[in-house]
Every structure is written in structure tokens, then in C-alpha cells.
C-alpha positions in Angstrom: 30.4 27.0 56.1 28.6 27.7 59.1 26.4 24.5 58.8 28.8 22.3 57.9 30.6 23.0 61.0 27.1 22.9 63.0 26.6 19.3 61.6 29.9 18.4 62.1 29.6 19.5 66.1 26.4 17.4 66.0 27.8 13.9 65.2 30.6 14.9 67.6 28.4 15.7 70.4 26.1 12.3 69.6 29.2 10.2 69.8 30.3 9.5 66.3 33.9 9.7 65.0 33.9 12.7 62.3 36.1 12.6 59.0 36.8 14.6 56.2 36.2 18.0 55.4 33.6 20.4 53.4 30.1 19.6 53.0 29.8 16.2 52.8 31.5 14.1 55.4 31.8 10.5 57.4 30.4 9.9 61.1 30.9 6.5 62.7 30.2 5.0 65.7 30.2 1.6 66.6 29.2 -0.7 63.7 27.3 2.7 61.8 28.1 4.7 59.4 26.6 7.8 58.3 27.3 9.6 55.3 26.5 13.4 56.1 25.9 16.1 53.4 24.7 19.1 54.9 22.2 21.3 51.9 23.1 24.4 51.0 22.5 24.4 47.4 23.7 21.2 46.6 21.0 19.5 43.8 22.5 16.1 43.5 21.4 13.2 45.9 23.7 10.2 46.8 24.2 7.5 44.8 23.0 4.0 46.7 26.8 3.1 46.4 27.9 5.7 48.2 26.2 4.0 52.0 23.2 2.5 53.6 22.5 5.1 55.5 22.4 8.9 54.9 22.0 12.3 56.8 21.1 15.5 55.3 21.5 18.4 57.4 19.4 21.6 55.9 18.0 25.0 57.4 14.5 25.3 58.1 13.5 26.8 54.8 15.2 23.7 53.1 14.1 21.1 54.9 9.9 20.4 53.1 11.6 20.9 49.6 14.5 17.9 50.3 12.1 15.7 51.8 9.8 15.7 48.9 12.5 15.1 46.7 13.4 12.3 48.9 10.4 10.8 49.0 9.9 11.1 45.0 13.2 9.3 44.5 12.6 6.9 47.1 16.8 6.3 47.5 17.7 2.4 48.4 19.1 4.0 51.3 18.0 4.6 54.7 17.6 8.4 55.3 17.2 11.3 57.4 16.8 15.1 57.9 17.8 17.0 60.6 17.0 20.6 60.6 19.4 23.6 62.1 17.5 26.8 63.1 20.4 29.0 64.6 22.1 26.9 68.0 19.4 24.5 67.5 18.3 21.6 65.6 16.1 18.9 65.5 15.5 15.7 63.4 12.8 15.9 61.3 12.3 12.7 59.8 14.2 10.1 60.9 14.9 6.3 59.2 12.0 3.7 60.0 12.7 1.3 62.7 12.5 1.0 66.4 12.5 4.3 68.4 15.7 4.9 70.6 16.4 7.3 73.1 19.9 9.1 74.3 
């Protein structure tokens, strides 16, 4: 559970309202929502009904295998990856659009 609660602290630190519990989870802020599932050895990818835009939060040994998969699939959603190595992440590949700073 360690990641979820990583991903979870994320969100929260970036500004977004957290709900529910267990791996996959809401974040909102302002007008977005973000579904989050964090991958641990979950196979199944969203459905398009289930958001527009998605998060996936994986260790660093996780991360090239989801992204192909992502890309193979080619979800009507708008996705992302954000990798957690320890106390530290970083997003990996992010949605297309304009760049934006914090």
C-alpha cells in the first residue's frame, strides 16, 4: 500500500481534493478531474467511460512496460505516468498540450 499512499500524498501536495480509498482513486481540483490508479499488478486499463483524463502511478521498473501498453491501446483518454523511486517521483510522460509550470 505504500504507493497508493505515496500517490495519494502527491495529488494532495499538488492541490487536488483526494477521494476514496485503495488503489484507484479521485483527485480534483478546480474544473479537473483525475482518475488515479497507482500499478502494482493491476493488468486491466480504464475503460474511456470511466474519465477524460487518467494518472497511473508505477515504480521505476513498471513504468517502460505500462507505457507501451499505453501507447498500443491508444485509450480515448488523456494520460500520464508518473514514476515513484523511494521519497521521489517524477512524471514521465505527461498529456499533450501546453507546458505549465507550479
Amino acid at each position: 500500500m505504500r504507493l497508493v499512499e505515496q500517490a495519494r500524498s502527491i495529488f494532495a501536495e499538488l492541490g487536488y481534493t483526494v477521494e476514496g480509498d485503495g488503489p484507484e482513486f479521485r483527485a480534483e481540483r478546480a474544473w479537473k478531474v483525475v482518475h488515479v490508479n497507482t500499478v502494482l499488478e493491476n493488468e486491466t486499463l480504464p475503460t474511456a467511460s470511466s474519465g477524460q483524463f487518467h494518472c497511473f502511478v508505477a515504480q521505476p521498473e513498471d513504468a517502460d512496460a505500462l507505457e507501451t501498453r499505453l501507447t498500443s491501446v491508444d485509450p480515448s483518454y488523456e494520460w500520464a505516468i508518473i514514476v515513484v523511486d523511494g521519497e521521489e517521483y517524477q512524471v514521465e510522460r505527461a498529456p499533450p498540450g501546453p507546458r505549465v509550470s507550479a
